[in-house]
C-alpha positions as CSV (number, residue, x, y, z in Angstrom):
1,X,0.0,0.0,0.0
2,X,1.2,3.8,-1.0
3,X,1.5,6.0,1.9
4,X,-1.0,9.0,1.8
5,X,0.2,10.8,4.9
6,X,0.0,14.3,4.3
7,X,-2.0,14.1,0.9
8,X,-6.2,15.3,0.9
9,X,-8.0,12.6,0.7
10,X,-11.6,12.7,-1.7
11,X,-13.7,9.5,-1.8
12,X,-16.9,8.8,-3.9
13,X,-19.1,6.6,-5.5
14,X,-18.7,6.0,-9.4
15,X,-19.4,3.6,-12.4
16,X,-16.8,3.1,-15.0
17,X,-17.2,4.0,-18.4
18,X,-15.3,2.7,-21.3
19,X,-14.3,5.6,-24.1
20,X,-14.1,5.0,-28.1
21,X,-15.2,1.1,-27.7
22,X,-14.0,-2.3,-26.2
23,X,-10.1,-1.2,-26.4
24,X,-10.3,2.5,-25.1
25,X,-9.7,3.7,-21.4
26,X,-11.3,2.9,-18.8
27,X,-12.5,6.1,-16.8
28,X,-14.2,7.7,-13.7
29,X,-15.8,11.2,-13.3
30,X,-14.7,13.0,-10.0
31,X,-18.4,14.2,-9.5
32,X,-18.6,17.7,-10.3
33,X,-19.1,19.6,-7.0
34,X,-15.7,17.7,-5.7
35,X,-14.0,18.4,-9.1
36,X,-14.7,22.0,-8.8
37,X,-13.0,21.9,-5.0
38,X,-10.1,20.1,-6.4
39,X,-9.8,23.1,-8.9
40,X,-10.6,25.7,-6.6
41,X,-7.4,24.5,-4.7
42,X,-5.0,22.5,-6.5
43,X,-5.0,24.2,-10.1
44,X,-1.6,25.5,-9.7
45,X,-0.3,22.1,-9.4
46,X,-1.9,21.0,-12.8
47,X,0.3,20.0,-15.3
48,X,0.1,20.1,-19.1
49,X,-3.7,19.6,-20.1
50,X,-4.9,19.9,-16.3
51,X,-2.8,16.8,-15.6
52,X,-2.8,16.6,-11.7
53,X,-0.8,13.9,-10.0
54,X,-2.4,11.6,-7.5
55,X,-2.6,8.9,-5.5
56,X,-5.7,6.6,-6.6
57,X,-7.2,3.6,-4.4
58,X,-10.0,1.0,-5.1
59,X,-10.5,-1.5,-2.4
60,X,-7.2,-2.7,-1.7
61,X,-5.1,-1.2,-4.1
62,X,-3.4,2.1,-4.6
63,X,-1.7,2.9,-7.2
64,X,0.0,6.6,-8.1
65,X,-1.4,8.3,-11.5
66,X,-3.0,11.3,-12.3
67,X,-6.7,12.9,-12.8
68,X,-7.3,14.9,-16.4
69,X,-9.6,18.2,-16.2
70,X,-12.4,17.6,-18.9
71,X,-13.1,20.7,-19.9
72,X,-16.1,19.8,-22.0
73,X,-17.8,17.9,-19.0
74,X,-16.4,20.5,-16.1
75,X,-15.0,17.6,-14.3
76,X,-11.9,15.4,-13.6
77,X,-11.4,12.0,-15.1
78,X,-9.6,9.2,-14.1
79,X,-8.0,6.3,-15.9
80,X,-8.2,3.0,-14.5
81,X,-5.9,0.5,-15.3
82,X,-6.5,-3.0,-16.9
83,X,-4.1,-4.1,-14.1
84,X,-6.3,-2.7,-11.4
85,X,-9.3,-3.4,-12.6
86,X,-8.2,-7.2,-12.6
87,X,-7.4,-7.4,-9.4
88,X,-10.4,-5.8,-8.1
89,X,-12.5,-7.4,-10.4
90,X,-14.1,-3.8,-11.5
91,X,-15.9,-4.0,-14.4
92,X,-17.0,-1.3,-16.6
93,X,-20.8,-0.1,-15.5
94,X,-20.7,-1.5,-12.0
95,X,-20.6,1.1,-9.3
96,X,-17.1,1.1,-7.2
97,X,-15.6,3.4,-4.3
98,X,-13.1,5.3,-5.3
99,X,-10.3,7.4,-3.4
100,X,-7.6,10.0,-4.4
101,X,-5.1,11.7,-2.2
102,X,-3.9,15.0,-3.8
């Protein structure tokens, strides 16, 4: 497990989505009020196309990556891994708790 001492911790409720078919990302929306908090404090720390750096955790596993701002959508995204979805057995369309530490 990742250590997240000293990092904000946001957690929510989510179903996966797949984008452009059965081999495109896998992907969460940060639900929009928390996206906009996230923004409020932690745009400075984006990177190139809102890229901010993270520590993600589903059920056991945590795993450092990054959320994406959406602009179109007003919300962050987040990829999900085959890797973790396999051993978490998450599967796109079925509603999972999600954490990130920022």
């Amino acid at each position: 497990m990742i250590s997240t001492l000293g990092k904000i911790p946001f957690a929510f409720t989510v179903i996966p989505w797949q984008h452009s078919g059965s081999s495109g990302w896998v992907l969460v929306n940060v639900p929009h009020k928390m996206s906009n908090e996230i923004r409020k404090h932690f745009k400075r720390e984006e990177q190139g196309w809102g890229r901010l750096s993270i520590i993600a955790q589903i059920k056991n596993t945590s795993w450092p990556t990054a959320i994406w701002y959406d602009t179109k959508h007003q919300t962050y995204l987040l990829p999900i891994k085959s890797e973790i979805r396999k051993k978490e057995h998450i599967n796109v369309g079925q509603s999972i708790e999600v954490s990130i530490y920022i």
